[in-house]
C-alpha positions in Angstrom: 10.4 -48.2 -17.9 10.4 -50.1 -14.5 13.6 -51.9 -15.7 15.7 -48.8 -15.0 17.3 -47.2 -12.4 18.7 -43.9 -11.9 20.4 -45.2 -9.0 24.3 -45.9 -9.5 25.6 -48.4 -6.8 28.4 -47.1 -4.4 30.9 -50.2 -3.5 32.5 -48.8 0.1 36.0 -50.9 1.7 35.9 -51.4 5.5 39.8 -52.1 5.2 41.6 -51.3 8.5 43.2 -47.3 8.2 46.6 -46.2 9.8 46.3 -43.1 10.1 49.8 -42.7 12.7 49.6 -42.0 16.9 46.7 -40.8 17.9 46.8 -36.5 18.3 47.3 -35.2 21.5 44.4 -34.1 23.8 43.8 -31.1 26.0 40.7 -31.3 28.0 39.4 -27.7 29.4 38.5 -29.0 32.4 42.6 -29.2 33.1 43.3 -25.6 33.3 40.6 -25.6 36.4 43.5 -28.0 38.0 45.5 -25.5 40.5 49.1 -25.7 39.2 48.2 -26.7 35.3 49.0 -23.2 33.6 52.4 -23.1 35.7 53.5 -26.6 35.2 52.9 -26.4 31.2 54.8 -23.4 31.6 57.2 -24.7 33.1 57.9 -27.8 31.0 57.4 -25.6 28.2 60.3 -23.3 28.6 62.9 -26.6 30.0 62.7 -27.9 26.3 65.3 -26.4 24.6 66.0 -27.8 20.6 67.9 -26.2 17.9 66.8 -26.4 14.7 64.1 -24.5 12.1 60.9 -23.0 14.0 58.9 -26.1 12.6 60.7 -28.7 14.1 61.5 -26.9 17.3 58.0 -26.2 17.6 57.3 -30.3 16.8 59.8 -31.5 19.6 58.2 -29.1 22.1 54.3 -30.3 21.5 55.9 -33.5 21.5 57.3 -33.1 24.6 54.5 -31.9 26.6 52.1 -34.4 25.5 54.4 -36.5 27.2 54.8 -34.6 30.0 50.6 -34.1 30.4 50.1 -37.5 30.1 52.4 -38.4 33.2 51.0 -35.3 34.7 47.2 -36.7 34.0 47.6 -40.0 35.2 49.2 -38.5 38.2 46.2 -36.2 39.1 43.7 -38.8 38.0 45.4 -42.0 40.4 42.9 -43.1 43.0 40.4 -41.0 41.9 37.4 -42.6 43.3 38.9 -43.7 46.6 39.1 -39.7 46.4 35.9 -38.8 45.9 34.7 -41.3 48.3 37.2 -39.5 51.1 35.5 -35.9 50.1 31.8 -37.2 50.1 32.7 -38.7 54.1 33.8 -34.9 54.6 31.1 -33.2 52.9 28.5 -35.5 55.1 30.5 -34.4 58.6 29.7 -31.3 57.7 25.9 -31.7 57.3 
């Protein structure tokens, strides 16, 4: 009986995957950001597309993931010469 297994071998590919652009990403911490609600608000309502519901919809989440990515790189630039300016302030204080 030693000769046999009731294991069955599983053979698994590593090939690469497309699987398209990557979705887009909303981190919570942005809608702390003063300004955030009003500017997606904003950009939201300037997109105007005609077509079905579906594709208007598509165009307008494709539009602000464009318009928050410029938006995050523009709040995130010089980010630690920033917090290096707010820690000189918070030690004048002390």
């Amino acid at each position: 009986m030693r000769g046999l297994s009731d294991h069955c071998p599983l053979v698994l590919a590593a090939d690469e995957e497309d699987w398209g652009p990557r979705p887009s990403r909303m981190l919570k911490c942005w809608r702390d950001v003063p300004g955030y609600k009003v500017f997606v608000r904003e950009k939201w309502n300037s997109f105007q597309f005609d077509g079905w519901g579906g594709f208007v919809l598509k165009e307008k989440l494709k539009g602000i993931k464009t318009a928050l990515k410029e938006w995050h790189t523009a709040h995130t630039r010089n980010l630690p010469s920033r917090i290096e300016a707010l820690k000189v302030q918070l030690a004048a204080l002390d």
